[in-house]
C-alpha angles and dihedrals in degrees: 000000000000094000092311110132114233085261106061093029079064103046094047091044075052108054092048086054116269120161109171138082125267102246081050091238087114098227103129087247137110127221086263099054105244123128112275104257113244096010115112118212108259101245089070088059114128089359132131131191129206118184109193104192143131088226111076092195095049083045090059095048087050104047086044093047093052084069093049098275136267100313099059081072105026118061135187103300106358113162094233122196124182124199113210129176102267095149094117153058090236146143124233094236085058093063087221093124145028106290100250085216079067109050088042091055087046091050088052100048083055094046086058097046093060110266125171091203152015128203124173111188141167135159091251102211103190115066150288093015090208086068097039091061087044093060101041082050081222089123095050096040093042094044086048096066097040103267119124114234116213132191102207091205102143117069088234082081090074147086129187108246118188125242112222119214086005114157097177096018117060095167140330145201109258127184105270084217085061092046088047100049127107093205127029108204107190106204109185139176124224115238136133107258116203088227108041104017101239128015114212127134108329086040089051102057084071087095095069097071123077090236136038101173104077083062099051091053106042118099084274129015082183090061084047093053099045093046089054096052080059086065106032111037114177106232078221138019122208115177115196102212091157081120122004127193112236099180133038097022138209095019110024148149085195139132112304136192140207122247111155108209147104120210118201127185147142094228111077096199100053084042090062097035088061096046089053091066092062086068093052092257132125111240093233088061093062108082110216090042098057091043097056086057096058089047089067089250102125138327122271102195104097083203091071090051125095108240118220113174122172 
């Protein structure tokens, strides 16, 4: 693999269109037996599901299980990351990040289903991150249920990773947990964002690279979103929109509504698309969004999508 790790050989392989498994017998497995990364077993394929609930974490357990549950992305042994929204000293009454009920309830579903490990990370902006974690109650609910909960605050965390087909993006560095991992879980929060509308899944991802900057002020920090979704693709996307944040994103304090729902899938596109129209957007006004579906990433007509509500 010419130095890569199993984990970027197969994003990479990923994003210029491979579907197969690595042995080419097509059966979603590596030689070693754990589940392909990035690669979603094919019965969630199309499918949407859309938990309505007052429980966040019930919410979580119904909207997985509508795909067939964890296990059908978490094997014996998988190596699981998953990648909340930690950015920021808030509350989780402010939906601002990630609500920690959900994330608990995430780390024991994949507890269940036979990890080996569980490692929630994000690049904490506000400071100190120690704080940060305290606040969004993600460290104490996370650590509760077994996962280790890591801030990647020092540039040694990470690992350049290429972007294929990139016209903006060349490479990028990308948190070596992320590149390690077996199984990329993506937990947003819903919430309007002044530079992108709106930030859900794709635009979540964002916090897995050292710096953000050079994005925000290139000619398009859509286009950079939706390239690097071409790179790094979640084996599974969970977007808590029990509260979103309408005003002030992505920060906040602003005014919030509640939803009540948590959406799962395995297409990033279609997860966000859908999450746009909690906002009161159509998917295809919201750049990035747009973009990463004609990149072949994920369909954006919600029309296409099967529909699994419960």
């Amino acid at each position: 693999m010419s130095g890569l790790t199993r984990r970027e050989f197969l994003i990479t392989a990923g994003a210029t269109g491979a579907m197969f498994a690595l042995t080419g017998c097509g059966d979603g497995k590596q030689s070693g037996g754990k589940a392909r990364v990035g690669k979603s077993p094919a019965s969630v394929a199309g499918k949407l599901a859309v938990a309505s609930g007052k429980d966040p974490a019930a919410l979580v357990a119904a909207a997985v299980g509508a795909l067939g549950g964890m296990s059908a992305f978490v094997k014996k042994d998988d190596r699981v990351v998953i990648k909340p929204n930690a950015a920021w000293a808030r509350r989780p009454e402010d939906a601002a990040t990630t609500n920690p009920k959900v994330l608990a309830a995430i780390v024991e579903l994949c507890g269940k289903a036979g990890a080996s490990e569980i490692i929630v990370v994000d690049h904490v902006i506000n400071r100190p991150a120690e704080m940060v974690l305290q606040i969004t109650g993600i460290r104490p609910a996370c650590e509760r249920e077994g996962a280790r909960v890591v801030s990647a605050g020092n540039e040694n965390m990470y690992r350049k990773l290429t972007v294929p087909g990139a016209q903006i993006l060349s490479d990028e560095q990308v948190i070596s947990d992320v590149l390690d991992a077996d199984v990329l879980i993506n937990v947003p929060i819903g919430k309007c964002h002044s530079d992108t509308k709106v930030s859900l899944g794709m635009k979540n991802l964002m916090g897995v690279i050292w710096s953000r900057q050079p994005w925000h002020s290139s000619q398009s920090v859509h286009q950079c979103i939706a390239e690097f979704c071409r790179a790094v693709r979640p084996t599974l996307t969970i977007l808590d929109a029990n509260r979103i944040l309408l005003t002030n994103g992505p920060q906040g304090p602003g005014e919030t509504k509640d939803v009540g729902q948590v959406i799962a899938g395995a297409d990033p596109v279609a997860v966000d698309a859908y999450g746009a129209t909690l906002f009161g957007l159509k998917p295809k006004n919201v750049e990035h969004i747009r973009l990463a579906h004609e990149y072949g990433l994920g369909e954006i007509d919600l029309n296409k999508v099967k529909m699994m509500r419960v």
